[in-house]
N, C-alpha and C positions, 0 to 999 in steps of 0.2 A: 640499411640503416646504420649509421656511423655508431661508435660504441660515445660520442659527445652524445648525440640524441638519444642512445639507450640510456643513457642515465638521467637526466633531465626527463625522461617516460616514468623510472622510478620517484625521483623528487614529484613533481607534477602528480602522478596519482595518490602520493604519500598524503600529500599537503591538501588534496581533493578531498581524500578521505578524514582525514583530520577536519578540513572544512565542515562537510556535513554531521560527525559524530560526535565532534568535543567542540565546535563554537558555536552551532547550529542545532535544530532540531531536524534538519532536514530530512537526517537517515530513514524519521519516520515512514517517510512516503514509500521508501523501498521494504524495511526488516520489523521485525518482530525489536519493542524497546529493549527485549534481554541481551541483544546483539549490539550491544552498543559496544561495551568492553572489547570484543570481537576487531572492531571495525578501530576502533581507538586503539589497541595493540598493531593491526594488520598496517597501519596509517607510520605509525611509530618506526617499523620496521623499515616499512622502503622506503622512509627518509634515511636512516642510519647505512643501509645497503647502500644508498644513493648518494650521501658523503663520502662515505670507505671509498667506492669507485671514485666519485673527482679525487679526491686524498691522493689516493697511489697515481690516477693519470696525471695529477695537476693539475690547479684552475688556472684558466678555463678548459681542461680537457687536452692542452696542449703539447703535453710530454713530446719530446724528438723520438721518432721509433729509430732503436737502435735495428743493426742487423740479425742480431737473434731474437728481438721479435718477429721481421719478416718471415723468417725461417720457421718460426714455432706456428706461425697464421699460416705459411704459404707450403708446410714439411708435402702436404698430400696434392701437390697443385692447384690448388684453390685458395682464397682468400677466403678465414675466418674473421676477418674481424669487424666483417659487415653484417647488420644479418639481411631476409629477405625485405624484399621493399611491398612486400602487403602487409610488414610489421608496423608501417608509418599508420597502418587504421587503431592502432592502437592510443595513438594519439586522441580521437574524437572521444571512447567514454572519459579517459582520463581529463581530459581539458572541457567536456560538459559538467560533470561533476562538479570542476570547483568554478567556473564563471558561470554554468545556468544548466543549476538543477533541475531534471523534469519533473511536473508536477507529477503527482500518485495518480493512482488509477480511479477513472471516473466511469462518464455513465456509457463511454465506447465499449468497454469491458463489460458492463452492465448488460448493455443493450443485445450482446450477443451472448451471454453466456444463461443457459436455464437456470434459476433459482428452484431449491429445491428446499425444502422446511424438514428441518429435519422428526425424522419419527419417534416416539417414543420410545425405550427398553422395556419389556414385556416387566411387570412386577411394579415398576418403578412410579411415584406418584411426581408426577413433573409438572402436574398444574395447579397449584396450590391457589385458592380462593383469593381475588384483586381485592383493596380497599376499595370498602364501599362508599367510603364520599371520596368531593375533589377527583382531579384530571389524575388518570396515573401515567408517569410517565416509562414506557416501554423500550426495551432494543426491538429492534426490527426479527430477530433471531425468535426471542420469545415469544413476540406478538405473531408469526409467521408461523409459528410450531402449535401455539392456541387454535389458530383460524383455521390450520389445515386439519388436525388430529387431536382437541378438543372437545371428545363425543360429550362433555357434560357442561358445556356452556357461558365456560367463565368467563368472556369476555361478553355476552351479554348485559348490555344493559350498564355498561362504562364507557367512558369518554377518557379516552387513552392519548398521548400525546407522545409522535413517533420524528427522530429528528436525521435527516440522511440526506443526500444532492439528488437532484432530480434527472432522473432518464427519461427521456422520449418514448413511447411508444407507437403503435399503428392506428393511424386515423383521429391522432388529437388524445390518443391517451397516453398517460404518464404514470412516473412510478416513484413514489421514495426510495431509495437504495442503500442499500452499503455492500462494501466488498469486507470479507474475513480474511485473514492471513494464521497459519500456521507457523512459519516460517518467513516467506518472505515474498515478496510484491509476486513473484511467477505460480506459487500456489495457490491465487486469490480464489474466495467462491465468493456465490452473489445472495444478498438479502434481499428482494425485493417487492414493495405493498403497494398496488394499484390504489391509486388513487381519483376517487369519486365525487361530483360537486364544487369541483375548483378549476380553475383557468392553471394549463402551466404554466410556470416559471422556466426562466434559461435552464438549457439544459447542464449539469456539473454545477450549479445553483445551489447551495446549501441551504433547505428551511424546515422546519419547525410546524408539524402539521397535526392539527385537533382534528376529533372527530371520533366517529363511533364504529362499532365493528360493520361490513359490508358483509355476510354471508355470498359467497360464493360457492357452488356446487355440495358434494355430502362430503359432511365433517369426517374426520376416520379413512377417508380415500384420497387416492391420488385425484380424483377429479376434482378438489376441494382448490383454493388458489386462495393468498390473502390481499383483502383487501379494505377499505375504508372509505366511510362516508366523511369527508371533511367539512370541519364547521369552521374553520379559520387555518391558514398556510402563511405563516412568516419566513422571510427572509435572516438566517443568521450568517456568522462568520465560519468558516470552516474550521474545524475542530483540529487542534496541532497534533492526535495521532487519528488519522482517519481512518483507518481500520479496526478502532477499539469501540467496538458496539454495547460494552458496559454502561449499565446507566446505574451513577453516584445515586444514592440516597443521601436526600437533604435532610440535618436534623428537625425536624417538629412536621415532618411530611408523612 
């Protein structure tokens, strides 16, 4: 790779990344939103690296090499001032990034990773009693940690409403989902609630599903699974951070 196309690999990813953190919301799909500053610094820099370098060679890249640059590239018999030619792969995240962002992770991911609810801390009161009128609306996280490890029943006898894209499963079943991020799109885990009484929806589908708690297996053990009886599955638009399984409380709800 010629040191013209090393730098143009610097601008290009520069301006990639500036694409998706500071004009876009894109980055969501990939980091965690406190990562933004990160990605908007990191963006900032290899354009600046990437002027400096045209600066000193010249635009467009053309400088005449004098003789003691040959010499300085060529002192050890070899030619520095190429680098390998599997560096040209570097070109394809840099140039998907800023012409066609991949979308986040859906229900591929989903489909093959175990969903696992998490347990409770010994001591700790983590199920606090649902409203008793009106739909409540749940993260898949909380409603998933009720269903499985809930010995005392609080989802009982509520009409909960769970909002996530729809994974496929074996023989016509399906799932509401989400994935969690820590960090960033490669440490995703999987939320996901079987869902009961409904025809699926496309798969990666974002909807909006009523319905009442399903008992699945004994509450308090691993052989418990969450899931739900659906009384209505709406179609919504995909949420611009789709790994924030937070659910807003509305004022007067």
């Amino acid at each position: 790779m010629k040191r013209n196309i090393q730098v143009l690999l610097l601008l290009f990813t520069g301006v990639g990344l500036l694409h998706i953190s500071l004009l876009t919301d894109l980055y969501l799909r990939y980091v965690r939103p406190g990562l933004r500053p990160a990605l908007i610094a990191s963006g900032v820099l290899l354009i600046v690296l990437g002027a400096v370098s045209a600066a000193r060679d010249g635009f467009p890249f053309n400088r005449p090499r004098t003789d003691h640059d040959r010499g300085d590239h060529q002192g050890h018999g070899h030619d520095h001032s190429q680098g390998p030619r599997i560096a040209w792969l570097l070109y394809v995240p840099a140039l998907t990034i800023l012409f066609l962002a991949p979308p986040a992770l859906g229900s591929y991911t989903a489909a093959r990773d175990e969903a696992k609810a998490k347990a409770p801390t010994a001591g700790d009161s983590l199920f606090p009693a649902l409203p008793r009128n009106g739909i409540v609306e749940m993260s898949l996280n909380d409603f998933s940690s009720r269903a499985v490890w809930d010995t005392d029943g609080t989802l009982r006898g509520h009409t909960v409403r769970l909002t996530g894209f729809v994974t496929p499963g074996h023989h016509g079943t399906w799932y509401v989902s989400r994935l969690a991020i820590s960090c960033c799109a490669a440490d995703a885990t999987v939320r996901k609630v079987r869902v009961h009484g409904a025809a699926a929806p496309p798969a990666d589908a974002w909807v909006t599903v009523t319905g009442t708690w399903h008992p699945t297996g004994k509450v308090g053990t691993d052989d418990a699974s969450p899931a739900l009886d659906a009384t209505t599955v709406k179609r919504v638009p995909a949420p611009k951070d789709p790994y924030n399984d937070a659910v807003v409380t509305r004022p007067g709800r």
